[in-house]
PASEBA-1860 file (N, C-alpha, C; in nm, 3 decimals):
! residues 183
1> XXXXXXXX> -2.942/-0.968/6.294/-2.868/-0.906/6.402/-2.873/-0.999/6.523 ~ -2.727/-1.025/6.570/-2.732/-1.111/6.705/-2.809/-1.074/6.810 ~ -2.850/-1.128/6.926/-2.910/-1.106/7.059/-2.806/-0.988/7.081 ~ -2.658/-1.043/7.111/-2.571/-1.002/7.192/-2.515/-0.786/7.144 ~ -2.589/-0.797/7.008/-2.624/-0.674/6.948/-2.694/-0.584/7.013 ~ -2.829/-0.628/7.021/-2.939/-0.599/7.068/-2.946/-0.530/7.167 ~ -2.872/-0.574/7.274/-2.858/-0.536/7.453/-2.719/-0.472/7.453 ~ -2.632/-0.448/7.342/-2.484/-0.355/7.375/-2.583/-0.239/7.400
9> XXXXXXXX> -2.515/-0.210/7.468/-2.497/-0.020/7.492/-2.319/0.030/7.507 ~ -2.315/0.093/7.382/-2.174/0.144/7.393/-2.140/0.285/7.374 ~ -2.080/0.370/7.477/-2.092/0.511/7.575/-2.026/0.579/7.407 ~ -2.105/0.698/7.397/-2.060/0.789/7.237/-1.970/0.895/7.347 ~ -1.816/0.874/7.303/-1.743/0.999/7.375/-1.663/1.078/7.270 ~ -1.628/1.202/7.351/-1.597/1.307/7.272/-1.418/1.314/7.319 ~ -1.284/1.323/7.266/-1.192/1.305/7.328/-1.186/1.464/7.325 ~ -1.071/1.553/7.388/-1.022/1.654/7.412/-0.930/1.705/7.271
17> XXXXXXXX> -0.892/1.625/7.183/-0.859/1.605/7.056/-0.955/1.615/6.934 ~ -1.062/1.593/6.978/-1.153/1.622/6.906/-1.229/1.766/6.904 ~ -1.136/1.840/6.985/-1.204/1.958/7.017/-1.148/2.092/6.974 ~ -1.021/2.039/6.898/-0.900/2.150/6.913/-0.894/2.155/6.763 ~ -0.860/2.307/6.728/-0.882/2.351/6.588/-0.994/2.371/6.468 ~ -1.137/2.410/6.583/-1.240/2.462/6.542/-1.262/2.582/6.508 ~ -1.237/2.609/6.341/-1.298/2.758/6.296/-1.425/2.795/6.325 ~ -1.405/2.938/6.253/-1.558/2.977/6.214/-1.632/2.963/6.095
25> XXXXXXXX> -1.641/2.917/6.009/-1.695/2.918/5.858/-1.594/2.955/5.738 ~ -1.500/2.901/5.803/-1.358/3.032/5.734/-1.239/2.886/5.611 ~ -1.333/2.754/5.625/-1.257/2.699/5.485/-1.322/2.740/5.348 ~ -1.222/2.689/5.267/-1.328/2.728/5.099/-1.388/2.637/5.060 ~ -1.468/2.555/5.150/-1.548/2.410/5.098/-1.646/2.508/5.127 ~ -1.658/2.560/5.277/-1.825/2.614/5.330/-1.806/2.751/5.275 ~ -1.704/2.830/5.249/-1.709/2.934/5.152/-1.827/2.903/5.000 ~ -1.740/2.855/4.925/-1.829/2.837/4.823/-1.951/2.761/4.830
33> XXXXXXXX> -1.993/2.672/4.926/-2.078/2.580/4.942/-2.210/2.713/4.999 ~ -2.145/2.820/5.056/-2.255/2.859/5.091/-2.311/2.968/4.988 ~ -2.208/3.025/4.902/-2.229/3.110/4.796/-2.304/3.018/4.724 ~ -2.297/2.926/4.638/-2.390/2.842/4.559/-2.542/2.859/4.614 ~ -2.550/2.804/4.768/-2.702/2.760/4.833/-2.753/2.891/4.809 ~ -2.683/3.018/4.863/-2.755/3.153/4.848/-2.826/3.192/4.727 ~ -2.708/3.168/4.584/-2.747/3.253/4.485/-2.754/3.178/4.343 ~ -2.717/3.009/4.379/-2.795/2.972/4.263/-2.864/2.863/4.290
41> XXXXXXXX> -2.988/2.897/4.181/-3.113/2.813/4.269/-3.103/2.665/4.256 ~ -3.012/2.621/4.189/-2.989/2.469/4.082/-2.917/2.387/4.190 ~ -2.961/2.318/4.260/-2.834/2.189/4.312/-2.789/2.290/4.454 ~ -2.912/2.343/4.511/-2.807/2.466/4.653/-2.839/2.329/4.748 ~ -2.923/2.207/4.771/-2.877/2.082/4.826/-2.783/2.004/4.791 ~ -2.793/1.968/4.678/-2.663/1.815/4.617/-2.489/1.914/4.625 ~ -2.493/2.023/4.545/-2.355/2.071/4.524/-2.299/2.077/4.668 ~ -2.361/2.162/4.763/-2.297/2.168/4.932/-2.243/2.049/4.929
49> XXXXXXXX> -2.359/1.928/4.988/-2.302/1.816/5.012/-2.177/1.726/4.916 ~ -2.240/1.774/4.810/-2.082/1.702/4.734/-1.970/1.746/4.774 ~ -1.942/1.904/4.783/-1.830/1.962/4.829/-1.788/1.874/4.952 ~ -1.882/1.888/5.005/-1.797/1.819/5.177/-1.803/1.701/5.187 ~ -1.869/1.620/5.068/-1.804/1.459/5.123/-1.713/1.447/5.073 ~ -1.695/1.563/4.918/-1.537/1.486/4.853/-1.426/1.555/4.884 ~ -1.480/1.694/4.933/-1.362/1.728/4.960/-1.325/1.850/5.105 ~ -1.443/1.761/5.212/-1.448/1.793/5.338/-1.391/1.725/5.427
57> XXXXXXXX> -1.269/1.616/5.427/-1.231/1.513/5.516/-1.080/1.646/5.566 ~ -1.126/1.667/5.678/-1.052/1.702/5.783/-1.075/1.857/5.850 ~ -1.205/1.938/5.769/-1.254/1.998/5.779/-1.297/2.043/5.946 ~ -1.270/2.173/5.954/-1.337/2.184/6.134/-1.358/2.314/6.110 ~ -1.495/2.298/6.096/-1.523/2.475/6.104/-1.677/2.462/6.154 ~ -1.731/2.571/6.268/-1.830/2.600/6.289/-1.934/2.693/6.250 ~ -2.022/2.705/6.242/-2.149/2.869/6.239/-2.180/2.828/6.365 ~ -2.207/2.963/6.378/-2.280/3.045/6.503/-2.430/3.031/6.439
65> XXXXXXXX> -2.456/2.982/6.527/-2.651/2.942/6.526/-2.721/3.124/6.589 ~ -2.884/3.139/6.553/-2.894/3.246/6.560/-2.855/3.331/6.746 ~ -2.850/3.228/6.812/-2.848/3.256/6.971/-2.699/3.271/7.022 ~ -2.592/3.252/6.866/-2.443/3.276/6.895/-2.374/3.172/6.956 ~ -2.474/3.055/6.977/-2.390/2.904/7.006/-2.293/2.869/6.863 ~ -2.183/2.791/6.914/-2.137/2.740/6.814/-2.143/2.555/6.791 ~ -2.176/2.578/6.632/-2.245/2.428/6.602/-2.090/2.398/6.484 ~ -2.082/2.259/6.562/-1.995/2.174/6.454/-2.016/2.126/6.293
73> XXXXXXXX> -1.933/2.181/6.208/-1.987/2.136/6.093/-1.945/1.994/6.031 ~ -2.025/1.929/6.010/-2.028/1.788/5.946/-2.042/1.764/5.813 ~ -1.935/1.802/5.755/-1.924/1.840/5.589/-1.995/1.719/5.505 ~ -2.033/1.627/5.558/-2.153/1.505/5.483/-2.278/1.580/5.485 ~ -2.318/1.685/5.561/-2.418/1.742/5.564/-2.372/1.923/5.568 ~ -2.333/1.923/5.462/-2.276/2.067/5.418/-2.397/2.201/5.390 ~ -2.483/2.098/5.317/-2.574/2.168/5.277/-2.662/2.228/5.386 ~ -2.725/2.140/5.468/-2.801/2.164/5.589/-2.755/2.281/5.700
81> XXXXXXXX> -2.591/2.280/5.673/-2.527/2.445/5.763/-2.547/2.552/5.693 ~ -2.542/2.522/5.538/-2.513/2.664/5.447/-2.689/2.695/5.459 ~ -2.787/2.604/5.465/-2.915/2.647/5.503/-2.919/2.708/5.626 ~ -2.886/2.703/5.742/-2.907/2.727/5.856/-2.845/2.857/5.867 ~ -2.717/2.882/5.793/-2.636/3.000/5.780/-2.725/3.115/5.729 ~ -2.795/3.065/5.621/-2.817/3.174/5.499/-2.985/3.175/5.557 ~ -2.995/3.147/5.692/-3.127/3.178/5.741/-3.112/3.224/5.859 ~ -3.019/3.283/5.864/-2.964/3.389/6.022/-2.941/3.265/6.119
89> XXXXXXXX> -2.870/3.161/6.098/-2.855/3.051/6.237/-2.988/2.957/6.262 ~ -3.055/2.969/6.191/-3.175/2.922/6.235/-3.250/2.782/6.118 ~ -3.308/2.732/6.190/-3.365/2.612/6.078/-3.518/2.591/6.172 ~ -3.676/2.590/6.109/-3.762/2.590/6.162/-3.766/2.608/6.289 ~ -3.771/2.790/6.256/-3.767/2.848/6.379/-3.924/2.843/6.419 ~ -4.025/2.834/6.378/-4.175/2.781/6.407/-4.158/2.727/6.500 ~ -4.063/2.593/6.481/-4.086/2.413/6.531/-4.050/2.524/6.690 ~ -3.939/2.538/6.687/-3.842/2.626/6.820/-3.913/2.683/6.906
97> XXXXXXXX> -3.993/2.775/6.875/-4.067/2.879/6.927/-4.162/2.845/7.003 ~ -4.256/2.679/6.955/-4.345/2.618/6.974/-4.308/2.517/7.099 ~ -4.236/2.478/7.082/-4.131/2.333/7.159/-4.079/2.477/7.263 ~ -4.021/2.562/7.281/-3.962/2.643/7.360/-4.124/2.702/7.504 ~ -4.209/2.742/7.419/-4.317/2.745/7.485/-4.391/2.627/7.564 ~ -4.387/2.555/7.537/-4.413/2.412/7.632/-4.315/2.392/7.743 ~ -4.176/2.402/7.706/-4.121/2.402/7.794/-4.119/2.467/7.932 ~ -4.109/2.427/8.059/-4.104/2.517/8.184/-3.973/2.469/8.248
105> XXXXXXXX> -3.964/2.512/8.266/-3.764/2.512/8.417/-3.809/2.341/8.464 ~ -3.712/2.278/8.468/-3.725/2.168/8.522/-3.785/2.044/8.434 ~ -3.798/2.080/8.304/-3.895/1.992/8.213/-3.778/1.929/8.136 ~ -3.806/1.884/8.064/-3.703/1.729/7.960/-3.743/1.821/7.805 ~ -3.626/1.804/7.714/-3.699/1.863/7.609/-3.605/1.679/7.508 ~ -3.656/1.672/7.449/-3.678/1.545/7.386/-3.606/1.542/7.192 ~ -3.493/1.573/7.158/-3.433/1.602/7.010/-3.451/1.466/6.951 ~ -3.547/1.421/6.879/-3.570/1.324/6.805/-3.487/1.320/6.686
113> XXXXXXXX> -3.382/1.283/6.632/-3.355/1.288/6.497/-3.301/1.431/6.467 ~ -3.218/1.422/6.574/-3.153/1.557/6.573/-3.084/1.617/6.494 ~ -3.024/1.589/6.388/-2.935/1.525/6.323/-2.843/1.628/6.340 ~ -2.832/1.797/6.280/-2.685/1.862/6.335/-2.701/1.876/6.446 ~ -2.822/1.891/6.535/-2.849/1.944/6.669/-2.856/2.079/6.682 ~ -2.915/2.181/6.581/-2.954/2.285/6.621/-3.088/2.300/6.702 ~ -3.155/2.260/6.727/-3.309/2.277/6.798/-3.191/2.229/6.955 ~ -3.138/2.117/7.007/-3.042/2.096/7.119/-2.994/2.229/7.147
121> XXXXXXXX> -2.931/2.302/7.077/-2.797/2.405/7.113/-2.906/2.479/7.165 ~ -3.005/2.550/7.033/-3.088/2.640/7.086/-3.192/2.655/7.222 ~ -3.224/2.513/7.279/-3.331/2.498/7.370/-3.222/2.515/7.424 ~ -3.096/2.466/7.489/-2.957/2.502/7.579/-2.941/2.676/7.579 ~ -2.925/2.719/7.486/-2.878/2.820/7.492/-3.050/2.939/7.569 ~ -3.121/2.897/7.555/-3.241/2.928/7.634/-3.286/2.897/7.815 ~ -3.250/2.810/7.752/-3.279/2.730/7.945/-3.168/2.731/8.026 ~ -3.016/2.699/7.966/-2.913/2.677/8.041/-2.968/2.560/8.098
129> XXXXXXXX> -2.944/2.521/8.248/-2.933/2.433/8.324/-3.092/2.380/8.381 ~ -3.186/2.450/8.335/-3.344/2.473/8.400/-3.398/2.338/8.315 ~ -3.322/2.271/8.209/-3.412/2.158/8.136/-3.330/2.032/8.109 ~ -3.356/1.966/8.129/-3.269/1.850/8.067/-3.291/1.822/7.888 ~ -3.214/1.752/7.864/-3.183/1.789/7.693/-3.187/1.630/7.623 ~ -3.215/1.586/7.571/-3.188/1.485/7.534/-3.193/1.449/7.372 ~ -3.075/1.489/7.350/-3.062/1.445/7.175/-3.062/1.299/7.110 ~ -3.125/1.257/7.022/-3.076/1.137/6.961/-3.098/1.148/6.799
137> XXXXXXXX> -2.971/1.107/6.726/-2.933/1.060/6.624/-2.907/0.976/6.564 ~ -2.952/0.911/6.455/-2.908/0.770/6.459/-2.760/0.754/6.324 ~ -2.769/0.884/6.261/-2.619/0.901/6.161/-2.472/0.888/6.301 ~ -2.419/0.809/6.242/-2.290/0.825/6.374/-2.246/0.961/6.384 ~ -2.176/1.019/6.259/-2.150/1.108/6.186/-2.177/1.212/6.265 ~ -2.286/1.278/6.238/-2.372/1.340/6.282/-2.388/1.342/6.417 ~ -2.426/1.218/6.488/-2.441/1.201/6.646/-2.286/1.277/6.716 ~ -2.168/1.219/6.642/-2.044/1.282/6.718/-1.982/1.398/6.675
145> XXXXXXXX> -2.101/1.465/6.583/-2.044/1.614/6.535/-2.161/1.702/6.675 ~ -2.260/1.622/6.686/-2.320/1.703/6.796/-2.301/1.679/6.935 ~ -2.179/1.588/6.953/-2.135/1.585/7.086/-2.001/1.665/7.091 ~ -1.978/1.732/6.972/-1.818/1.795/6.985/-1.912/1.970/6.986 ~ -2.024/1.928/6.925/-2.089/2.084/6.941/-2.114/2.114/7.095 ~ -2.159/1.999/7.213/-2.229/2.014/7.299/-2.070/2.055/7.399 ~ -1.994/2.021/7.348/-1.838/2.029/7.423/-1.766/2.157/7.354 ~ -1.772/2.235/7.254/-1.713/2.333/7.210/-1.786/2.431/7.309
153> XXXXXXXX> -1.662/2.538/7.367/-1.672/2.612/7.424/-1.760/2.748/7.391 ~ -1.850/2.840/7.440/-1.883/2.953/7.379/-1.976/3.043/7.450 ~ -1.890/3.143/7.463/-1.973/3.291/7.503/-2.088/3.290/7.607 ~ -2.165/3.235/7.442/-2.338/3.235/7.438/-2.377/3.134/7.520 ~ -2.348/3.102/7.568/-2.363/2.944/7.613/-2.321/2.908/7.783 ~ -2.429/2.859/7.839/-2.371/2.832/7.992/-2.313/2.689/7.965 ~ -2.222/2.616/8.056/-2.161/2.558/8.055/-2.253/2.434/8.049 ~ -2.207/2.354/7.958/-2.311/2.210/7.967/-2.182/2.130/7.894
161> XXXXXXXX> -2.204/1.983/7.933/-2.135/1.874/7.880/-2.203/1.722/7.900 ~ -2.225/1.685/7.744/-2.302/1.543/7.772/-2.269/1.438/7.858 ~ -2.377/1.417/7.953/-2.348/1.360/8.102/-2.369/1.181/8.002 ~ -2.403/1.165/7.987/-2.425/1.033/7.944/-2.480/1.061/7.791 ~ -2.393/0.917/7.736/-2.444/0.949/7.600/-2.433/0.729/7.568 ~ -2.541/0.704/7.481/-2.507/0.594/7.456/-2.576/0.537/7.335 ~ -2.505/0.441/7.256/-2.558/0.396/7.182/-2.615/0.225/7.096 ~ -2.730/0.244/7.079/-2.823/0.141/7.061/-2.799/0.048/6.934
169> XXXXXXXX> -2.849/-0.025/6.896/-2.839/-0.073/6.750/-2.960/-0.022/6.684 ~ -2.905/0.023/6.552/-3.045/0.082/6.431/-3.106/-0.053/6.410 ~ -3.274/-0.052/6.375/-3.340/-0.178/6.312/-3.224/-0.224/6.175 ~ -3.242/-0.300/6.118/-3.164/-0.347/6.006/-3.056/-0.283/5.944 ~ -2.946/-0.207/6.067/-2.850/-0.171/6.014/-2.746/-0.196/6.061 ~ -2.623/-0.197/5.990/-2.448/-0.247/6.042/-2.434/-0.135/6.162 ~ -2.448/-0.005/6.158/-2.380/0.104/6.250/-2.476/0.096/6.361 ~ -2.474/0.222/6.452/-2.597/0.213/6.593/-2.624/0.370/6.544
177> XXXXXXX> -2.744/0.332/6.644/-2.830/0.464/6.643/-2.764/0.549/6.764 ~ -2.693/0.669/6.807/-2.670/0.715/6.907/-2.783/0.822/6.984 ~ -2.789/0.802/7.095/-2.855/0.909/7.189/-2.749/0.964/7.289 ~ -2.800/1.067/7.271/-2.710/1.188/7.350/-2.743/1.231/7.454 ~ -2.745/1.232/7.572/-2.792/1.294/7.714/-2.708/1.413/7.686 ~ -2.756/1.548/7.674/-2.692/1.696/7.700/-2.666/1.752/7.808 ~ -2.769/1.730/7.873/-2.755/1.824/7.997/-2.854/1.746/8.152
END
């Protein structure tokens, strides 16, 4: 990897196009993808994800996480929503509960490897404006399915939009690692 690699920083943005024509769980990729994870025990990881890499390209549908935020689905990681779904919105709600309690008004909460960004939505949808947020991902994929989550509009949710977002180069890889400033 060049020097001139090394020291880019190049801004991860979300266009206004990228925002328009977000369901709710309502194609038949995450239909059946989530019937499989529920009720048969064989492949409820590999089958999701197969569904949505082969036949998730143009896909826009969200779940409602358990706090009624809405999270972008990233049909490369199909499986990981139909888990989160078929566990009331939630994915190590332990980790949450624990990380939520440390937190006080005014504190940084820190998304290491965020990858859909549910632990992000949820500490947001808790604190609102009282914490700063800071997601990072290093799947592109992934990084700009959770900046279209942090920009989809909702209810549950006080108003937040990633103030800065930028991205680094991965150790020994072609793509970058992105970090997300949330809030």
């Amino acid at each position: 990897m060049s020097n001139s690699q090394t020291s880019e920083i190049r801004p991860l943005t979300v266009q206004e196009s990228d925002l328009a024509g977000w369901g709710e769980g309502t194609s038949w990729q995450f239909k059946l993808s989530r019937f499989w994870a529920r009720h048969i025990p064989r492949g409820k990881g590999w089958f999701p994800r197969q569904i949505g890499r082969r036949f998730g390209g143009g896909m826009r549908d969200t779940i409602r996480t358990a706090s009624g935020a809405r999270l972008a689905i990233d049909p490369g990681s199909l499986d990981m929503y139909c888990s989160i779904t078929n566990q009331g919105g939630l994915w190590d709600a332990d980790v949450l509960e624990v990380c939520c309690r440390f937190l006080k008004p005014g504190g940084v909460f820190y998304d290491i490897g965020a990858n859909v960004g549910l632990m992000s939505l949820e500490v947001a949808k808790r604190f609102g404006d009282q914490v700063r947020i800071f997601s990072f991902e290093p799947q592109p994929s992934l990084a700009h399915t959770l900046a279209i989550s942090a920009r989809l509009k909702s209810s549950a949710l006080p108003p937040w939009i990633p103030r800065n977002a930028a991205c680094f180069p991965a150790a020994r890889a072609a793509s970058y690692s992105c970090a997300l400033v949330t809030t």
